[in-house]
C-alpha positions in Angstrom: 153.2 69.3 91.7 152.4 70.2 88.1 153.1 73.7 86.7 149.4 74.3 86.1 148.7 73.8 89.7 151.4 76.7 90.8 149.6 78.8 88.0 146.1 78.0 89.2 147.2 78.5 92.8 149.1 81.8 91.9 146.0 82.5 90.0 143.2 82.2 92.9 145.4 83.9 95.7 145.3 87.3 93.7 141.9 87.2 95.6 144.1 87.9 98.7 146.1 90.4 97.5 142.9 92.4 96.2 141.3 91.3 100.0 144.5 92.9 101.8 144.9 95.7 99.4 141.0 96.8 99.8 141.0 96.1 103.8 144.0 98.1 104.6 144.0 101.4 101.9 141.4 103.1 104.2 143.8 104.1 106.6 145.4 107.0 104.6 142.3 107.8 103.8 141.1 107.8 107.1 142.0 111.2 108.3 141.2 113.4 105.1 137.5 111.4 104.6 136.9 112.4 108.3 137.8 116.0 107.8 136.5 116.6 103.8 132.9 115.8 105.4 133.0 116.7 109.1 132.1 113.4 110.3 131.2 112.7 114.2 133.5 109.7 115.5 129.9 107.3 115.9 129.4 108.4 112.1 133.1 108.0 111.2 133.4 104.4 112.7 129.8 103.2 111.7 129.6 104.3 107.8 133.3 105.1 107.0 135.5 102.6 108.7 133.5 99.8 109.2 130.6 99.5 106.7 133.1 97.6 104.3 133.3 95.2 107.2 130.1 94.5 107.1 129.9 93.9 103.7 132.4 91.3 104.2 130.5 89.8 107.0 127.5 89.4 104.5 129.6 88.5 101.4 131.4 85.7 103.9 128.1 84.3 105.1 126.3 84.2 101.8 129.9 83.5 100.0 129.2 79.8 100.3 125.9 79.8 98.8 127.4 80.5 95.2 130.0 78.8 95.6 128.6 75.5 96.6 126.0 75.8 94.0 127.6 77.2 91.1 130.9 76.5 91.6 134.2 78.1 92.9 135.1 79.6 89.5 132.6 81.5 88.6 132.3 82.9 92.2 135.9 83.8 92.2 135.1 85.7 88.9 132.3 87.5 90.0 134.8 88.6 93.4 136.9 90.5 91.1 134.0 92.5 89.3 133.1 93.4 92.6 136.7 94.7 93.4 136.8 96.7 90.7 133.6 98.2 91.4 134.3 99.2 94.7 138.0 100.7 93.9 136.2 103.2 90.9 132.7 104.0 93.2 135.2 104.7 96.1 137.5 106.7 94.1 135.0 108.9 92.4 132.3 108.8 95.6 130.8 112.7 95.9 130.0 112.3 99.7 129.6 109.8 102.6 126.7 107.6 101.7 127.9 106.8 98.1 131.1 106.4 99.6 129.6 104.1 102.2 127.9 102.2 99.5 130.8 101.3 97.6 132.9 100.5 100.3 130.6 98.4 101.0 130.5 96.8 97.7 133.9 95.8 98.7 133.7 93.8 101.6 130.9 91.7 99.7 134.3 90.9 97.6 136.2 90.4 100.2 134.1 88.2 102.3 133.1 85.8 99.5 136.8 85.9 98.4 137.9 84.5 102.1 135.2 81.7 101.5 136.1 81.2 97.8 139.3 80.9 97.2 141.1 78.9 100.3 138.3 76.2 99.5 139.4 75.9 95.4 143.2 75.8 96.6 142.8 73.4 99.6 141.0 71.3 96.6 142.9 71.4 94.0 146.7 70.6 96.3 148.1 67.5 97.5 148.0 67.1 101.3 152.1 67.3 101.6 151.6 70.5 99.7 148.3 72.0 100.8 149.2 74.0 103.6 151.8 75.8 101.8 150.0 76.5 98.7 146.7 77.7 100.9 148.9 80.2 102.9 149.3 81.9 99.1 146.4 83.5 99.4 147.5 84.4 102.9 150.9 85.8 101.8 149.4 87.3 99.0 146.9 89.3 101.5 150.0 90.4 103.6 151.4 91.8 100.2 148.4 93.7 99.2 148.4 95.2 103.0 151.5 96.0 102.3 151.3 97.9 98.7 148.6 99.5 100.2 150.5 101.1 103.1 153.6 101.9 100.6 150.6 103.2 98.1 149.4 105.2 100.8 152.6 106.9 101.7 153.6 107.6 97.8 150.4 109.0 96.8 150.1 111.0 99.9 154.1 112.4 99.1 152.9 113.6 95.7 149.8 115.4 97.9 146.8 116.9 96.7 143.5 117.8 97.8 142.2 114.7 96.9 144.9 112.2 97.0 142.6 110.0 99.3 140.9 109.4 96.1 143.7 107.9 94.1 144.6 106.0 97.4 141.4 103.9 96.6 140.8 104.1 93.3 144.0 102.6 92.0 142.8 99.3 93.0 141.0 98.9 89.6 144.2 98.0 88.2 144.7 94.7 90.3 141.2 93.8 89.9 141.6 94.4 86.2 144.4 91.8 85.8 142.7 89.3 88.2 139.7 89.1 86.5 141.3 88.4 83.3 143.6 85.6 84.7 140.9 83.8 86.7 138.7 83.4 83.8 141.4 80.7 83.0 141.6 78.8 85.7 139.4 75.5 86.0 136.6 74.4 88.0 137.8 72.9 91.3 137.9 68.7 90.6 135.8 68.1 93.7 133.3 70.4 93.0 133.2 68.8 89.9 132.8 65.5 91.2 130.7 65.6 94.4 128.5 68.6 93.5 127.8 68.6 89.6 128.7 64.5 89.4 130.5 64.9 86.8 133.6 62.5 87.1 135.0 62.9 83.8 135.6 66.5 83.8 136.6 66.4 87.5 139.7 63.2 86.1 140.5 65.7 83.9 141.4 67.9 86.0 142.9 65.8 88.0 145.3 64.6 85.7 147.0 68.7 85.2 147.5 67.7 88.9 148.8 64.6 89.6 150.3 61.5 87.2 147.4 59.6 85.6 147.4 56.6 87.9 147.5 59.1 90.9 144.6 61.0 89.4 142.3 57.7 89.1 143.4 57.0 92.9 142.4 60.5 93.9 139.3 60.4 92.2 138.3 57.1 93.9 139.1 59.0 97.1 137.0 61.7 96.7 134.4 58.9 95.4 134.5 56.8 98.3 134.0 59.5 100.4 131.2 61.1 99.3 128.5 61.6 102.0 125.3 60.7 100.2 122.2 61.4 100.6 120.0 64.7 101.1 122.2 67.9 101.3 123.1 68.2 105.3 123.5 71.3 107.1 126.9 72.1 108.1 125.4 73.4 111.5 124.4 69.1 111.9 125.8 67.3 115.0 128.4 65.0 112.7 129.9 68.2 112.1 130.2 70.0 115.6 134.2 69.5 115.9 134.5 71.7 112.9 132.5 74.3 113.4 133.6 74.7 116.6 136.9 74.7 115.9 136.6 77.2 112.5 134.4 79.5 115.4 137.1 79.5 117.9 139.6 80.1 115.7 137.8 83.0 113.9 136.8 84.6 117.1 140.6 84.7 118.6 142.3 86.0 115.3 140.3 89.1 115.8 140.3 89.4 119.7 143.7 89.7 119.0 143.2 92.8 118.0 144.9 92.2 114.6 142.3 93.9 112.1 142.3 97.3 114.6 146.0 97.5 114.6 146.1 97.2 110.7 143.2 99.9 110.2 144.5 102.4 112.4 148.0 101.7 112.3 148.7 105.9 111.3 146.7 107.2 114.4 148.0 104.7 116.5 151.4 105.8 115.8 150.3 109.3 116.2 148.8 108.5 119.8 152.0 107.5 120.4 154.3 110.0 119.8 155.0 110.5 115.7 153.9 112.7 113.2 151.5 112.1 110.8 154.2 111.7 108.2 156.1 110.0 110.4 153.4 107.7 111.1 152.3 106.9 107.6 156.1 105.9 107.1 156.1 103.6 109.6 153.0 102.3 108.9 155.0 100.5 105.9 157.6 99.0 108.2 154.7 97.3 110.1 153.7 95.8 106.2 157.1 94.8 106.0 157.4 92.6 108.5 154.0 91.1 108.2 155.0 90.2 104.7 158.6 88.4 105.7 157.4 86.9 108.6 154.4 85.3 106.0 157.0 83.8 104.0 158.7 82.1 106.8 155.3 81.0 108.4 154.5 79.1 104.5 157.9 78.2 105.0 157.0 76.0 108.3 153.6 75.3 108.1 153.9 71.8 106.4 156.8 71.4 108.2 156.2 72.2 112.0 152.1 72.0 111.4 149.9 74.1 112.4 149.5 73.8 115.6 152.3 74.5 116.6 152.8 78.0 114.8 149.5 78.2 116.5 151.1 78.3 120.0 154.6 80.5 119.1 152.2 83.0 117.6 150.1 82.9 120.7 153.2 83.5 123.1 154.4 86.3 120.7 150.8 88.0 120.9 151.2 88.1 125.1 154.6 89.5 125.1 154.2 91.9 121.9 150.5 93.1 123.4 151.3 93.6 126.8 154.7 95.6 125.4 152.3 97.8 123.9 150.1 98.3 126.8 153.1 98.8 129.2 154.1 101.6 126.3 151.4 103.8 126.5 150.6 103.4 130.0 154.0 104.5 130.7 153.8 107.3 127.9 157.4 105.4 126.4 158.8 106.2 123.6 157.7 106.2 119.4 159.8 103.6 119.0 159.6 101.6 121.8 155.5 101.1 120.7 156.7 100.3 117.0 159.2 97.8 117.8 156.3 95.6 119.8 153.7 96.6 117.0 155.9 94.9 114.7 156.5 92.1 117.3 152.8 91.4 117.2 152.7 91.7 113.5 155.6 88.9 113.2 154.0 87.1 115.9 150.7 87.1 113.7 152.2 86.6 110.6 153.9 83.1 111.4 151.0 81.9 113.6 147.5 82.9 113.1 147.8 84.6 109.5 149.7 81.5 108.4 147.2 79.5 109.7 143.4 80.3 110.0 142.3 80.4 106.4 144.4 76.6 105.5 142.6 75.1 108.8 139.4 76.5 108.3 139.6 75.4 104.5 141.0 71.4 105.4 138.1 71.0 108.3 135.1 70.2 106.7 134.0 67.5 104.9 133.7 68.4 101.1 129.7 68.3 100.8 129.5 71.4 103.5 133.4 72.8 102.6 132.1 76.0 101.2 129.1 76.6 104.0 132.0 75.9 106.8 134.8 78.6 105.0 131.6 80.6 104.9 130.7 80.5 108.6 134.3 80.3 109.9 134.9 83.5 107.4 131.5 85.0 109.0 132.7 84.7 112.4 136.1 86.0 111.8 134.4 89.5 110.2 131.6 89.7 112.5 134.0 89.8 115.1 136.0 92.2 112.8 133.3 94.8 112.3 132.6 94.8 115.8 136.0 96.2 117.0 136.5 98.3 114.0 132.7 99.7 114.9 133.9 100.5 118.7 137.4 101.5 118.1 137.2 105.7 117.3 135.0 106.4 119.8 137.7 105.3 122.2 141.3 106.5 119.4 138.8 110.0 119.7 137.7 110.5 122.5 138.5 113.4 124.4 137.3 112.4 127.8 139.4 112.1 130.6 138.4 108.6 131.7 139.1 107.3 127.8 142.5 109.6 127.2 143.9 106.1 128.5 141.6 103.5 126.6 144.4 103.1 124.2 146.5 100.7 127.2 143.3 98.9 128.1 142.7 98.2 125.0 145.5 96.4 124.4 145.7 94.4 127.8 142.5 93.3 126.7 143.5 91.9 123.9 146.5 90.1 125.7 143.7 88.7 127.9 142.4 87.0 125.1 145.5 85.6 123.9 146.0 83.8 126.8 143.1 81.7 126.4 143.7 81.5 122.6 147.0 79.9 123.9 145.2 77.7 126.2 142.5 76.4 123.7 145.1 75.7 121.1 147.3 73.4 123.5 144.4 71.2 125.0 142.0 71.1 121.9 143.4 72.0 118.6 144.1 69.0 116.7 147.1 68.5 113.6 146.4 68.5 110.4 149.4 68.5 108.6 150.4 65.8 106.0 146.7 64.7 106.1 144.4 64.3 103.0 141.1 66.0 103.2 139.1 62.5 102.7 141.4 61.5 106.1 140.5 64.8 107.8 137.1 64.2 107.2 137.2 60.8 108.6 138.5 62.1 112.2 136.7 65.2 112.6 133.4 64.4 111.3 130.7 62.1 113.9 129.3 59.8 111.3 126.5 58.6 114.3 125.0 61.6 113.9 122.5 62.2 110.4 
């Protein structure tokens, strides 16, 4: 592997750390926002917490439009105007609808980001180094998650009446620096080949990537596998392995219950025992191990596969979720909750966080790769702003019947892990080692047109 592709690579997964940063620094803000504008829990969870999500849901789903059509560069480049956007309108907001807004602004970025930029490095890396160099941008949205939570904590130690507001704003610095990198990077070879049809540029390419008779090879690949033709929908029968595999995966990361333990890690903690200084402090230890437990999952993901981090993830999510439940059924301990909160978060990190955005990005075929990362991104934050939506009512209730939701909630997730582990074992093939032209070959029905 060539320098330029590390640099590239390196380049594209600052997406990710700008996705974690901007999905994770409303948490410290959480509290104050809630307070500063005397919000009701429905309006809390439906405008504050979760209208980003839905913003990514939309910028996933429309993310492969631009991308497909205009190419991965320059929709990785608008990503990062977007960021910074967002981090200054959210920042500087004067009450809860502008707020809202921007927020919003930034899960447009960071939907089209999780369509954007795994399909541009799963296309520009050799198969015996894709998986590794895909689960950058998925180490580098651990990282953002956690310099957000040790942001979080540092900004809120310096206190303020407004700290909340440097919490978010300082995101314009990343976004500044990604911006001006990415306008370096190339166009993705083929994109460049199969989409504009031009092969020359695409060789080019090519040849910062591999040796020169390598390159020709790979561009005869690419070539010889191009579906021809009218364009074809992705939701066509020759592709229902794929998208039924991208769905399933999707729907299970966040069933785990993943995205609701990352967004309310502090009042979690809280329910459980610690104070709110206490709990912002420990939110970092949960970033911690999610980012160390990253590194060992790129580590072994083109070396075990991914189906198999698949199922050790799966087995850590039963025992790590149903520690939890047993926690705060039982009233246990602080730190008897934190140690299997950061159980789950290892057990994640190595398995599906390692995983879901190289799979769904090595599925499908390169005519519909962008549509697929867009509905397997669309799936995963529908299903995101859905829990994230029905979360406080139940983290706020007083109620005596929901006082306990916080056990049920997690046994449910559990639930769902042991059919995650069950799908994974009878269905979910290995891709590991494979080129995409090969992966297209086995998963794609060439009877159906």
């Amino acid at each position: 592997m060539k320098n330029k592709t590390a640099l590239w690579t390196f380049t594209a997964a600052l997406a990710g750390f700008l996705f974690g940063f901007d999905t994770v620094v409303i948490s410290g803000a959480n509290q104050p926002i809630k307070e500063l504008w005397s919000l009701s829990p429905l309006f809390h969870g439906t405008f504050i917490m979760s209208m980003a999500l839905w913003g990514t849901v939309i910028g996933a789903l429309f993310g492969g439009g631009p991308s497909q059509r205009y190419g991965r560069k320059p929709t990785l480049v608008a990503i990062g105007i977007l960021y910074f956007i967002s981090a200054v309108g959210s920042g500087l907001a004067p009450n809860a609808v502008s707020f809202s807004f921007f927020r919003f602004i930034g899960g447009l970025a960071v939907g089209a980001s999780s369509v954007a930029a795994p399909a541009f490095i799963s296309e520009i890396a050799t198969a015996a180094k894709r998986g590794r160099l895909v689960a950058q941008y998925q180490f580098n949205i651990v990282l953002g998650i956690f310099i957000a939570f040790l942001s979080n904590y540092l900004i809120a130690q310096i206190g303020g009446t407004h700290d909340w507001r440097w919490m978010l704003g300082v995101e314009a610095i990343p976004a500044l620096v990604y911006i001006l990198l990415v306008l370096k990077v190339p166009e993705s070879p083929r994109w460049l080949a199969t989409v504009k049809k031009d092969t020359n540029a695409a060789l080019g390419v090519l040849k910062d990537i591999y040796d020169e008779a390598d390159a020709t090879t790979e561009l005869t690949s690419i070539l010889n596998h191009q579906e021809v033709g009218a364009r074809t929908s992705v939701f066509n029968k020759k592709y229902r392995t794929p998208i039924m595999l991208a769905f399933l995966l999707a729907f299970f990361n966040q069933w785990s219950g993943v995205n609701f333990i990352f967004y309310y890690a502090p009042q979690i903690l809280e329910l459980s025992g610690f104070a709110t200084s206490e709990s912002l402090l420990s939110s970092i230890s949960i970033g911690g191990i999610n980012l160390i437990f990253t590194l060992i999952g790129m580590r072994l993901i083109d070396k075990l596969g991914r189906k198999t981090l698949l199922i050790y993830g799966s087995i850590g999510y039963i025992i790590s979720l149903v520690g939890v439940a047993i926690a705060f059924k039982n009233v246990a301990s602080p730190g008897v909750t934190l140690f299997f909160l950061c159980m789950f978060i290892a057990s994640h990190a190595i398995g599906q966080g390692a995983v879901i955005w190289v799979f769904i990005a090595e599925i499908f075929p390169n005519k519909v790769r962008a549509y697929g990362q867009a509905f397997g991104s669309g799936v995963h934050w529908v299903m995101a702003a859905l829990i994230t939506l029905i979360t406080p009512m139940f983290l706020d209730s007083k109620d005596g019947v929901l006082q306990d939701a916080p056990w049920i909630i997690f046994a449910f997730f559990a639930g769902m892990m042991v059919l995650q582990l069950i799908w994974v074992l009878i269905k979910v093939p290995e891709t590991k080692g494979k080129s995409l032209e090969q992966l297209q070959g086995e998963l794609t029905v060439d009877n159906y047109n």
